[in-house]
C-alpha positions in Angstrom: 13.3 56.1 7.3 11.3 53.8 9.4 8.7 53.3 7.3 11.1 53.0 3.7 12.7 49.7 5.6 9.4 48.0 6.7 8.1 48.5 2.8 11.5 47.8 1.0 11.1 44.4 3.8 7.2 43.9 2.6 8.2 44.5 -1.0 11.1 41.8 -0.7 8.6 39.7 1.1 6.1 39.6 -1.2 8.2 39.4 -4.5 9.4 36.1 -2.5 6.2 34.6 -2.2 5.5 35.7 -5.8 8.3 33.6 -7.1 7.1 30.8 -5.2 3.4 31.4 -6.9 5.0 31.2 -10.0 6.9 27.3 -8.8 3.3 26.4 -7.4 1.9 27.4 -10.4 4.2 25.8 -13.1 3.9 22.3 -10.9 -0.3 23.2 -11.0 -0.2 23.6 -14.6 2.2 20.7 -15.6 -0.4 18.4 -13.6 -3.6 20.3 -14.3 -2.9 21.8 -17.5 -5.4 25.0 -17.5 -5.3 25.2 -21.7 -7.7 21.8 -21.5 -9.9 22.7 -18.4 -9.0 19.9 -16.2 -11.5 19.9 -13.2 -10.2 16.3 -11.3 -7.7 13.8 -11.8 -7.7 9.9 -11.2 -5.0 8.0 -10.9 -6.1 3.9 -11.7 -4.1 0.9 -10.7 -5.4 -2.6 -12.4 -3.2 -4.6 -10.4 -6.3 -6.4 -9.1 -8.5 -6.0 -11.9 -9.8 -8.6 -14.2 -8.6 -6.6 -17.1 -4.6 -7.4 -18.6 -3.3 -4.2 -20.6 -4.9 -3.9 -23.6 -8.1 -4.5 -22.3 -7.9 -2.0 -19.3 -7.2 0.7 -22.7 -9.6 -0.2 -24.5 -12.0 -0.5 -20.9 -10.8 3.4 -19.7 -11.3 4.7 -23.9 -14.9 3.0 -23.5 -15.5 4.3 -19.4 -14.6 7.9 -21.3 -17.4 7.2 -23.8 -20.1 5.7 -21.7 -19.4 8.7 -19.4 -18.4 11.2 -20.8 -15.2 12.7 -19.0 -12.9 14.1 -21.2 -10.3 12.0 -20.1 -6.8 12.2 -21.5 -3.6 10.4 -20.0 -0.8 12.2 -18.6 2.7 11.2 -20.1 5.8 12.7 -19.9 7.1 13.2 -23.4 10.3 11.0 -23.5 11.6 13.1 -26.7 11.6 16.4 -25.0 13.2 16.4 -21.5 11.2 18.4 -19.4 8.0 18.4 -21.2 4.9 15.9 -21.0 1.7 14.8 -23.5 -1.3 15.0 -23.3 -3.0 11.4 -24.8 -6.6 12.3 -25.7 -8.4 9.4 -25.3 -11.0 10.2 -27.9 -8.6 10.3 -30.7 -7.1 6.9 -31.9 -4.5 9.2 -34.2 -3.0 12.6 -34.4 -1.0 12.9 -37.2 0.6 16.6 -36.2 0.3 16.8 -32.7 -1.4 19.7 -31.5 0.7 22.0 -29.3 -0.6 23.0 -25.7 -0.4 26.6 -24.6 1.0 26.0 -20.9 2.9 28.3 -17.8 6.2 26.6 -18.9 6.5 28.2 -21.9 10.3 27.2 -22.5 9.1 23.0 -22.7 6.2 22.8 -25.4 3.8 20.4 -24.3 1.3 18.7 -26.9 -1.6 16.8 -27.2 -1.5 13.5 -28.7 -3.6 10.4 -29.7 -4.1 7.1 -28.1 -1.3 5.4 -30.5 1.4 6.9 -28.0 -0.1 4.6 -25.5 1.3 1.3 -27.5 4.1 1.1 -25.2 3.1 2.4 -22.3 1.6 1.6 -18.9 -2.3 2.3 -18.8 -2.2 2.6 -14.5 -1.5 6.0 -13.6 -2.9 9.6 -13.6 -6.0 10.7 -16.2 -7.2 14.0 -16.2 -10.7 14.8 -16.4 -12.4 17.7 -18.1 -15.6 16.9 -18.1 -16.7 15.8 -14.6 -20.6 15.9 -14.4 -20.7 11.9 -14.1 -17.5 11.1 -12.6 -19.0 9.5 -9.1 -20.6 6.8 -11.7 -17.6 6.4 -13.3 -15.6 6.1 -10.3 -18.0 3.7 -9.4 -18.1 1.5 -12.1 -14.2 1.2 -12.2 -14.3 0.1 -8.3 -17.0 -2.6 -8.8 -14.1 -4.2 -11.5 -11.6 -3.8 -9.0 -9.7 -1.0 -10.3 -7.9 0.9 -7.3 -9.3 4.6 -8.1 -7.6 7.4 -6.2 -9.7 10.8 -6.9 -8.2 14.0 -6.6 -9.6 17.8 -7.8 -7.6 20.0 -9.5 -7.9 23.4 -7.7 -5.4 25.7 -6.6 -5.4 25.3 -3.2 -5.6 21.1 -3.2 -2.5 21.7 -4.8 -1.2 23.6 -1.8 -2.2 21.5 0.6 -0.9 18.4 -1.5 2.5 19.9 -1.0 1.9 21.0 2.3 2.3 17.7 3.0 5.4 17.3 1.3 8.7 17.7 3.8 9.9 20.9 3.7 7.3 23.3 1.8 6.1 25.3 4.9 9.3 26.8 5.0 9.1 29.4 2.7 5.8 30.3 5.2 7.1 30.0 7.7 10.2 32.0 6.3 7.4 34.8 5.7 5.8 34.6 9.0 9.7 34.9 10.9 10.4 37.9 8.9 7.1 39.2 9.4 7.7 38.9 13.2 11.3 40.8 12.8 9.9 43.8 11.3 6.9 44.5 13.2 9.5 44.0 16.6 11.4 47.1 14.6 8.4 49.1 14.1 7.2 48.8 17.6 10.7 49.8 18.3 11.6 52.5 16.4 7.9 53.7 17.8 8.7 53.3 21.6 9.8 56.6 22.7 6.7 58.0 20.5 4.2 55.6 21.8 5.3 56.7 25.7 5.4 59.9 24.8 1.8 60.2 23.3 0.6 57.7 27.0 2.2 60.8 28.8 0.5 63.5 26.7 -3.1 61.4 27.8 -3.6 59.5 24.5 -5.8 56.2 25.3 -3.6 53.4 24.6 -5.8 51.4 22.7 -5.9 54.0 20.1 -1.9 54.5 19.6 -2.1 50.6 18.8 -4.3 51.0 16.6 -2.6 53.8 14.8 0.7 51.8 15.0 -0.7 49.0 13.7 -2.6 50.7 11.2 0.3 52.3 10.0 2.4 49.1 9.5 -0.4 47.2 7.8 -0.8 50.3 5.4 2.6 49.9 4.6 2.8 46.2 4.2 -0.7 45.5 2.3 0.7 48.2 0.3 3.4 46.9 -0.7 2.1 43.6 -1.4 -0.7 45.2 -3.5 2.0 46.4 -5.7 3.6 43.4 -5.8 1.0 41.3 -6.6 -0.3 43.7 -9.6 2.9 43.8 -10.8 3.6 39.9 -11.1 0.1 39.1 -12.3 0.4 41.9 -15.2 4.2 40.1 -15.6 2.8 36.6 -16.0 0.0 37.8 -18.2 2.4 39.5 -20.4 4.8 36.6 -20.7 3.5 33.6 -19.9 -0.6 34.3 -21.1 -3.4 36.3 -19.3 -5.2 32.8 -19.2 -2.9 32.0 -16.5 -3.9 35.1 -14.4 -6.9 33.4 -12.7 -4.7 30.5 -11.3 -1.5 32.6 -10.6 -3.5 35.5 -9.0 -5.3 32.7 -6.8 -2.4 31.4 -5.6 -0.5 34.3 -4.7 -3.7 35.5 -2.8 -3.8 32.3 -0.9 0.4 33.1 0.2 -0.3 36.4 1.1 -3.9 36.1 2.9 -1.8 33.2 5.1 1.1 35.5 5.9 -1.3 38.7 6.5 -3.0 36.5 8.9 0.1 35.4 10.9 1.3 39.0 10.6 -1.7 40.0 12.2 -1.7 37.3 14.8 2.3 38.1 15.4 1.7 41.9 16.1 -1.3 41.8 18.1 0.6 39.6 20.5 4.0 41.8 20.4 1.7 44.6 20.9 0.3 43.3 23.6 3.5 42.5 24.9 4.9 45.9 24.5 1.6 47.9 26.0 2.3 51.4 26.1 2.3 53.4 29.7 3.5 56.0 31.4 5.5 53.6 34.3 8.7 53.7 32.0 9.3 57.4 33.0 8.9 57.1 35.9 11.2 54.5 36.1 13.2 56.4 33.7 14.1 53.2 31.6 13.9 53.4 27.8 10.6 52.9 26.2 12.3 49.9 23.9 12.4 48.2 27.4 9.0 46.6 26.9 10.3 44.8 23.3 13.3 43.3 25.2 11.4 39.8 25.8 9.8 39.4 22.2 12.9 40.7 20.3 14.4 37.7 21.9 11.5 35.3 21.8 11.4 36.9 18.0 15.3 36.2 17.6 15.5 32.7 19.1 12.2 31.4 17.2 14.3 32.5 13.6 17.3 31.3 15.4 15.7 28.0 15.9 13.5 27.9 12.2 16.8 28.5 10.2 18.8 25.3 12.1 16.0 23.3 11.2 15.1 23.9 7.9 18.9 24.7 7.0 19.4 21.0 6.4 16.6 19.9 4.0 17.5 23.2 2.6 21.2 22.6 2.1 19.8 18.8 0.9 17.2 20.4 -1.8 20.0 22.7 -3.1 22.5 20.1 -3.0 19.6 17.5 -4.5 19.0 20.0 -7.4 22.3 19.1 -9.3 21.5 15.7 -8.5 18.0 15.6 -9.3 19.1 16.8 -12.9 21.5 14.3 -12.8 18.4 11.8 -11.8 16.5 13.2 -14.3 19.0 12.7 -17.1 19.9 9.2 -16.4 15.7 8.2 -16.4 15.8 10.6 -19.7 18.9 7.6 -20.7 16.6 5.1 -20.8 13.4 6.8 -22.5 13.9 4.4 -25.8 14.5 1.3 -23.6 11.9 -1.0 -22.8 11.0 -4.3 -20.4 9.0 -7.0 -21.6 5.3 -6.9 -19.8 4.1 -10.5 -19.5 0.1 -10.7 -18.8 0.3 -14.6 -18.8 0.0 -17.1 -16.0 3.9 -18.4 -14.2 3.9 -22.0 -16.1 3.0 -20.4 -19.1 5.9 -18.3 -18.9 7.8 -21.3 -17.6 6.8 -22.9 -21.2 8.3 -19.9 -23.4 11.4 -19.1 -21.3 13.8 -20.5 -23.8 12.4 -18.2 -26.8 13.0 -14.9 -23.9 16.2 -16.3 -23.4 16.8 -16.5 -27.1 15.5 -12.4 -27.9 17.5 -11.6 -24.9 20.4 -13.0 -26.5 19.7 -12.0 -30.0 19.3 -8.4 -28.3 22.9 -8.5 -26.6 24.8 -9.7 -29.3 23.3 -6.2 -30.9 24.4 -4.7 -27.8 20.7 -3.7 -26.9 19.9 -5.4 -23.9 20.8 -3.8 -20.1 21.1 -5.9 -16.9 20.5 -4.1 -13.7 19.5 -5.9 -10.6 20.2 -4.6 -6.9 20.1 -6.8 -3.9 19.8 -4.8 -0.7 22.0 -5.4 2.6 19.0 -4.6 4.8 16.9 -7.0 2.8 19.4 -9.2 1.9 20.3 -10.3 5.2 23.6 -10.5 5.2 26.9 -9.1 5.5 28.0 -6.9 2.8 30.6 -4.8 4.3 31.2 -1.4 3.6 28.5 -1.5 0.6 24.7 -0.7 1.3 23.7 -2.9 -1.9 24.9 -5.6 -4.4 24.2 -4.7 -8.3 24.9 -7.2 -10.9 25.2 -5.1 -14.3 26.3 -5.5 -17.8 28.4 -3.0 -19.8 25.5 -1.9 -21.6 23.9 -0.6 -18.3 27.6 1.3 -18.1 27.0 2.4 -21.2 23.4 4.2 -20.6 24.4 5.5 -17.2 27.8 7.3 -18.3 26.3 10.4 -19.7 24.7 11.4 -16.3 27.3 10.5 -14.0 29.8 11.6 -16.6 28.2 15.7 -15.6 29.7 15.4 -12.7 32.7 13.9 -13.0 33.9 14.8 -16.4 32.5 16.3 -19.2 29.6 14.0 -21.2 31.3 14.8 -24.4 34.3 13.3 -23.0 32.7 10.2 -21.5 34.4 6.8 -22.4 32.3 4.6 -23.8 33.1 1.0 -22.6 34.4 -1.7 -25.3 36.0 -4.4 -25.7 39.3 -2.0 -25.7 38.3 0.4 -23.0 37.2 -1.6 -19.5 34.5 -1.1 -17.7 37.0 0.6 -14.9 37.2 3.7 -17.6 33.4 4.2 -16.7 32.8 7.8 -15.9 31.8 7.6 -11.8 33.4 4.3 -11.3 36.4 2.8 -9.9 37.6 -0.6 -8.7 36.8 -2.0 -5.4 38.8 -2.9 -2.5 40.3 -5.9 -2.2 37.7 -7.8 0.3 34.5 -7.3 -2.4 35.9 -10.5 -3.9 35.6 -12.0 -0.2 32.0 -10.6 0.3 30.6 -11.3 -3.0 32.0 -15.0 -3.2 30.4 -15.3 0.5 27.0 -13.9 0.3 26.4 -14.4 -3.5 28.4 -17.5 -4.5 24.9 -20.3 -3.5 22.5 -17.7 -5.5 24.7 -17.4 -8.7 25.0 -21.3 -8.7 20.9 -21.3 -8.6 20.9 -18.6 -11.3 23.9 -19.6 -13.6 23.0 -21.4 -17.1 24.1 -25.1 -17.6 27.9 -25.6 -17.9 28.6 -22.2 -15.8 29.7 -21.9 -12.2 29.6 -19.4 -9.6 33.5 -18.9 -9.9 33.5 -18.9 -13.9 31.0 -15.9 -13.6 33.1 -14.5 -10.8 36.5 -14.9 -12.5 35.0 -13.2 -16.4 33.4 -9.9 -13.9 34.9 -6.8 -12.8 34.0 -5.8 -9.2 33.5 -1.7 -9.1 32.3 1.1 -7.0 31.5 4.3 -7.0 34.0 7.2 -6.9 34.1 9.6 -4.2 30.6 12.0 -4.3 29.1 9.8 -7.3 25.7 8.3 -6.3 25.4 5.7 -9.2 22.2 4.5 -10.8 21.1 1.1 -10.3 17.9 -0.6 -10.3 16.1 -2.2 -7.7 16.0 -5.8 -7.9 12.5 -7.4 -8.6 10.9 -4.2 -9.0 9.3 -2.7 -12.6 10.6 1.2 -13.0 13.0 2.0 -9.4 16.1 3.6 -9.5 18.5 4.0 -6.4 21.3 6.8 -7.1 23.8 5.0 -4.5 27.5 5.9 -3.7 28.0 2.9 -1.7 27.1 -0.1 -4.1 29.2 -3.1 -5.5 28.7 -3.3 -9.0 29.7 -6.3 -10.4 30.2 -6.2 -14.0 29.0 -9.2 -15.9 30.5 -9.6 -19.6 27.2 -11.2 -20.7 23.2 -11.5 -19.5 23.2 -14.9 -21.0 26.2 -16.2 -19.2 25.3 -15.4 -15.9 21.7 -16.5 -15.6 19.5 -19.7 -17.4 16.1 -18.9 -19.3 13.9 -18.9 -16.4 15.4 -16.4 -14.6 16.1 -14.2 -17.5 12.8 -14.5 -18.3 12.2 -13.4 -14.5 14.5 -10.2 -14.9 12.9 -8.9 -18.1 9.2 -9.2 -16.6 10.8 -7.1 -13.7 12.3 -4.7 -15.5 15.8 -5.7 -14.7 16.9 -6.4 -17.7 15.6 -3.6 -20.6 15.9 -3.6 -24.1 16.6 -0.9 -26.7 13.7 0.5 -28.5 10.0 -0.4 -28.7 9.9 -1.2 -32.3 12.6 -3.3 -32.6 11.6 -5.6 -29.5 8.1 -5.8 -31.2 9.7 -7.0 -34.0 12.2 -10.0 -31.6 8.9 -10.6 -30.2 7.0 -11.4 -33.7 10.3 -13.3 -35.2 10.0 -15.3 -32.0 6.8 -16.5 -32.8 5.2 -14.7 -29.2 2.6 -12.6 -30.7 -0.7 -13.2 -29.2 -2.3 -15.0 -31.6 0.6 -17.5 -32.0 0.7 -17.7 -28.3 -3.1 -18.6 -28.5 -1.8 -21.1 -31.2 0.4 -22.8 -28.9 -2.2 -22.8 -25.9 -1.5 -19.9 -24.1 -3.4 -17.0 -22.9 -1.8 -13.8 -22.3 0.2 -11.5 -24.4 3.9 -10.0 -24.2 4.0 -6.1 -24.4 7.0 -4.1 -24.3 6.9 -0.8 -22.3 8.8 2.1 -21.8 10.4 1.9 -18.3 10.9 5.4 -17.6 7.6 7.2 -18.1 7.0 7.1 -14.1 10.8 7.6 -13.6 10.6 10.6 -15.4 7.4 12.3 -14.0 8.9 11.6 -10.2 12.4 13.0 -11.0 10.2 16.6 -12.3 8.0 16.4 -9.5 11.4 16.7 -6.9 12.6 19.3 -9.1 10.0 21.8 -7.7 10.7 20.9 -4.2 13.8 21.6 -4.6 13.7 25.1 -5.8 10.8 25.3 -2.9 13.5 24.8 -0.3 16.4 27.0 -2.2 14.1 29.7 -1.5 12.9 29.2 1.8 16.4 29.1 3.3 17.1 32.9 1.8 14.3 34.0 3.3 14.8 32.6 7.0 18.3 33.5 6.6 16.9 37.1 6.0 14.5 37.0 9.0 17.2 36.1 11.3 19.7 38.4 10.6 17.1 41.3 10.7 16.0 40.1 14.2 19.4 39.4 15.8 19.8 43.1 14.4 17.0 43.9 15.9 17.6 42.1 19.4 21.4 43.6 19.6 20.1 46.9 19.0 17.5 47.1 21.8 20.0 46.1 23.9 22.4 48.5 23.1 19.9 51.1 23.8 19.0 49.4 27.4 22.5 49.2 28.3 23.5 52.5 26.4 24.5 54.3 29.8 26.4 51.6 31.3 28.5 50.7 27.9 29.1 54.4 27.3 31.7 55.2 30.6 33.4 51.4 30.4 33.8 52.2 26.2 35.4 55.8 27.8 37.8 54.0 30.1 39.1 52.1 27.9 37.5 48.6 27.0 36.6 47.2 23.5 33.6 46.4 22.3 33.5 43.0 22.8 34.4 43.3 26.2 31.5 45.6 26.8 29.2 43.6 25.5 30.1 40.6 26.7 27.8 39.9 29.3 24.8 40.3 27.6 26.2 38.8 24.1 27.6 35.9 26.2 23.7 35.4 27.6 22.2 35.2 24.3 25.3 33.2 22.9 24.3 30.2 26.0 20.5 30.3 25.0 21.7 29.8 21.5 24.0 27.0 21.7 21.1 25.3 24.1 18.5 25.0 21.4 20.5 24.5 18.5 21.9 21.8 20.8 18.7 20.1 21.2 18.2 20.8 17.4 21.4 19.7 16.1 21.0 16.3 18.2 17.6 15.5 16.4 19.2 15.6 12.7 19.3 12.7 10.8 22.9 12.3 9.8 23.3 13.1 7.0 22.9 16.5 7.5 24.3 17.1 10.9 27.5 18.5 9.4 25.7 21.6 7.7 23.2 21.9 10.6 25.8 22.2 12.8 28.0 24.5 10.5 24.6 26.7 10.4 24.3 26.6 13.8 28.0 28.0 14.3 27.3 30.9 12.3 24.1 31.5 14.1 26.0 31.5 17.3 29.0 34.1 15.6 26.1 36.1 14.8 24.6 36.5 18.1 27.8 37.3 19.6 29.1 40.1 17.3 25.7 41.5 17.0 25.9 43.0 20.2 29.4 44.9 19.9 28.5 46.0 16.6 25.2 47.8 17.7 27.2 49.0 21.0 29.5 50.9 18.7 26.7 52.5 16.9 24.6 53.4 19.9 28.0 55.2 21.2 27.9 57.0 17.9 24.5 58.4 18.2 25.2 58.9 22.4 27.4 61.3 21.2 25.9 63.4 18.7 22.3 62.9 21.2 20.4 61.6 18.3 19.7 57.8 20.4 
């Protein structure tokens, strides 16, 4: 029986760490798509380059020539949710694009050509397939003052890149904990045998050995099954191309838990040395486990209280990382004007931005979003973390995602001249002092920022002052900065009833270049720009040098909100499996006890007392050692998740205590029909 439970624990084990290969492959194959042979990645930044936009396209397309590399651009694709493109760099068209064979078989993926770059940002990630010359390259790039971060795309860098992300060495460390439980109940249930074989002259080195060598039999075993059966599964269902990259990453889990495995039972073995002084002392041979049954006990004890909180977070942070995901998915056709001009000559065209900005309203295309932070800020704003000055059309984008978790999306209102921004899905209006605080901190800006003939209190008297309902964290975006959300359920949101009338052309031209105020559609805000006269050749015309570009704001958005989607089902599963690992050792721990004490609980039981009051001595012990480290533990939690640390903690604690009674009751059972 002994052995089914330590192999039905390895199997479970295992099949854990083969559902997180499968996460660490999907996020591996997303990033370093196996189907082109992507070898490295760089990720460029041309903020202090010489080059504006187009030519840092055209300088990377003729870096890929000169070169060599291979190089396509990684986008997400803003038509699929969930999916991404591949730009080949090589190819200035593709007229069908070519799908891409990757591990996330449910989101097609496809290759594209480099006319899906016309609106988008040319910093970020390339992949590289062909990397015999990519040092010179790298090179070359520096000496123009490109910022060139170089990664390679293996398997295990993209372990150790999200090693270093919070929280993913818990699913590990999850293994190595229930690891630890197990091999403390295989020494155990092999304690009166070990003694026995010390007494019949057996050296003791070799009854570890053949302890030892019996649980890793059993454990390897199991994993071998395990891992032949999910590599045959993902080459059956998701492509035996993807064996190589699965199977090395579910080698790497299981070599690291075999190895702590190892480390875990040669100490408890050491620990529990077998001899022959435990009859003569005539005390049970599970006497010798007492110490790391607890030190086992205690360290899950402690590893589920303090992963139990990001945990909770992730799972919690999954709905709302969807929710993330589908308000940047919102704003895939929206755009923000990218000016690659000096600040007078942007000075010189304000009034024709301020004229496609209003053009773009009165179609009801043009967001305003701009968030001024308290701690920032430097002021006073109450109750409210952040001031966001928004137009309905922001409202408008926003309400299907925070409609998912309020009310149904179908059901959303959409805001009109008959149906008030207060209708908003997620929003409600605000106490009565945001008047007072807005007037007070904002009241000097908005006169700054106000067009000609409008005052602070004429903007202030045509707004609507909301905030978010109870458990909604709103979307807003950072003020000043291209492509940041904050999800926030403690913001002001003042609702403008029009861009225009709230600020004058220079600072509208200000907000677009920062991305606070997007428009709707690439095309069409190419087309404002060329009725406007601000193409680049009539902006050379007129004396200027630079350009105007509009780009998609949510490209980086996007990629971020997938990339915390894999963390978050990271965590999910590493709290299942500490959970696991501390219920088997508190087991574990209670029933050793039981066992130690089985001749003192036995006559008490007989006269008369319950369980609990039999064990209560030794269940109270434990139940003190608890509460003092999940004290320490619970004091060092950030706050927002003290509440479910602590609750964890609890139930750790209730756990410890009725442990004990519970394995009393069964060691009484087997007392009496003398199979203890």
């Amino acid at each position: 029986m002994h052995k089914h439970v330590i192999a039905v624990t390895g199997v479970a084990l295992y099949a854990l760490l083969a559902v997180l290969a499968g996460v660490v492959t999907d996020f591996h194959d997303r990033f370093y798509p196996q189907a082109l042979g992507v070898t490295d990645t760089i990720t460029v930044d041309f903020t202090n380059s010489p080059w504006d936009r187009d030519a840092a396209l055209t300088g990377m397309q003729q870096l890929n020539t000169d070169y060599d590399l291979g190089l396509y651009k990684l986008l997400p694709d803003l038509d699929s949710t969930g999916s991404q493109l591949y730009v080949d760099l090589t190819q200035p068209t593709i007229t069908d694009p070519q799908p891409l064979n990757w591990f996330a078989a449910d989101t097609p993926a496809h290759i594209v050509g480099t006319d899906t770059l016309t609106n988008s940002v040319i910093d970020g990630a390339y992949l590289i397939t062909q990397p015999a010359q990519l040092g010179q390259a790298i090179a070359h790039l520096q000496a123009l003052g490109v910022d060139v971060t170089h990664n390679t795309a293996s398997p295990v860098d993209s372990i150790t890149g999200l090693a270093a992300t919070s929280g993913f060495a818990a699913p590990i460390l999850a293994a190595c904990a229930l690891m630890g439980a197990i091999t403390v109940y295989w020494l155990a249930a092999k304690a009166r045998s070990r003694a026995l074989r010390v007494l019949a002259g057996t050296p003791p080195w070799r009854i570890q050995l053949h302890d030892l060598g019996t649980l890793f039999a059993i454990i390897i075993g199991g994993a071998t099954v395990v891992f032949t059966t999910a590599t045959v599964t993902i080459g059956a269902t998701r492509g035996w191309e993807f064996v190589p990259l699965y199977a090395t990453i579910l080698a790497v889990f299981s070599v690291l838990t075999l190895t702590a495995t190892t480390l875990i039972a040669l100490a408890l073995s050491a620990i529990s040395w077998p001899n022959t002084d435990l009859f003569a002392r005539r005390t049970p041979a599970v006497a010798t486990l007492r110490t790391a049954a607890k030190i086992v006990q205690i360290a899950t004890l402690a590893a589920v209280i303090v992963y139990i909180g990001p945990a909770w977070t992730a799972t919690t942070n999954a709905a709302a990382t969807a929710r993330q995901l589908d308000a940047w998915n919102q704003l895939s056709n929206e755009v923000h004007l990218s000016f690659a001009m000096l600040d007078d000559d942007m000075e010189t065209i304000a009034p024709t931005i301020g004229t496609i900005i209003r053009d773009a309203e009165h179609d009801n295309q043009a967001a305003l979003s701009y968030t001024i932070f308290n701690d920032t800020w430097g002021g006073n704003f109450g109750p409210y973390s952040a001031i966001s000055i928004v137009n309905t059309r922001w409202l408008d984008l926003m309400t299907p995602s925070v409609a998912s978790e309020n009310t149904p999306t179908t059901d959303a209102p959409t805001n009109t001249p008959d149906t008030p921004a207060t209708t908003m899905a997620g929003l409600e209006p605000a106490g009565e002092d945001a008047a007072r605080i807005v007037t007070r901190e904002l009241a000097p800006t908005l006169e700054l920022w106000a067009p000609a003939g409008r005052t602070p209190s004429d903007i202030l008297a045509d707004s609507q002052l909301l905030t978010p309902t109870t458990n909604t964290a709103y979307p807003v975006a950072h003020g000043g900065t291209a492509g940041q959300l904050s999800f926030l359920n403690d913001v002001l949101i003042i609702t403008v009833p029009t861009i225009t009338g709230t600020f004058n052309d220079t600072n509208l031209t200000a907000l677009a270049s920062s991305a606070n105020i997007i428009l709707t559609d690439p095309a069409t805000t190419h087309q404002r720009l060329i009725d406007a006269g601000l193409t680049r050749n009539n902006l050379t015309a007129r004396g200027i040098d630079g350009s105007i570009q509009p780009l998609y704001v949510a490209e980086q958005g996007i990629l971020e909100a997938q990339f915390a989607t894999y963390l978050a089902q990271l965590l999910t599963l590493s709290i299942a499996a500490l959970t696991i690992a501390f219920i088997v050792s508190v087991a574990i721990n209670a029933v050793i006890a039981s066992n130690l004490n089985a001749r003192r609980d036995f006559p008490l039981r007989l006269a008369g007392h319950t369980w609990e009051t039999v064990t209560r001595p030794r269940a109270t012990t434990d139940l003190l050692i608890g509460v003092i480290i999940t004290g320490i533990i619970v004091a060092l939690q950030p706050a927002d998740t003290l509440l479910i640390t602590a609750g964890a903690a609890t139930l750790g604690m209730i756990a410890l205590y009725t442990a004990h009674p519970i394995a009393a009751s069964i060691a009484f059972r087997h007392v009496t029909r003398r199979t203890l």
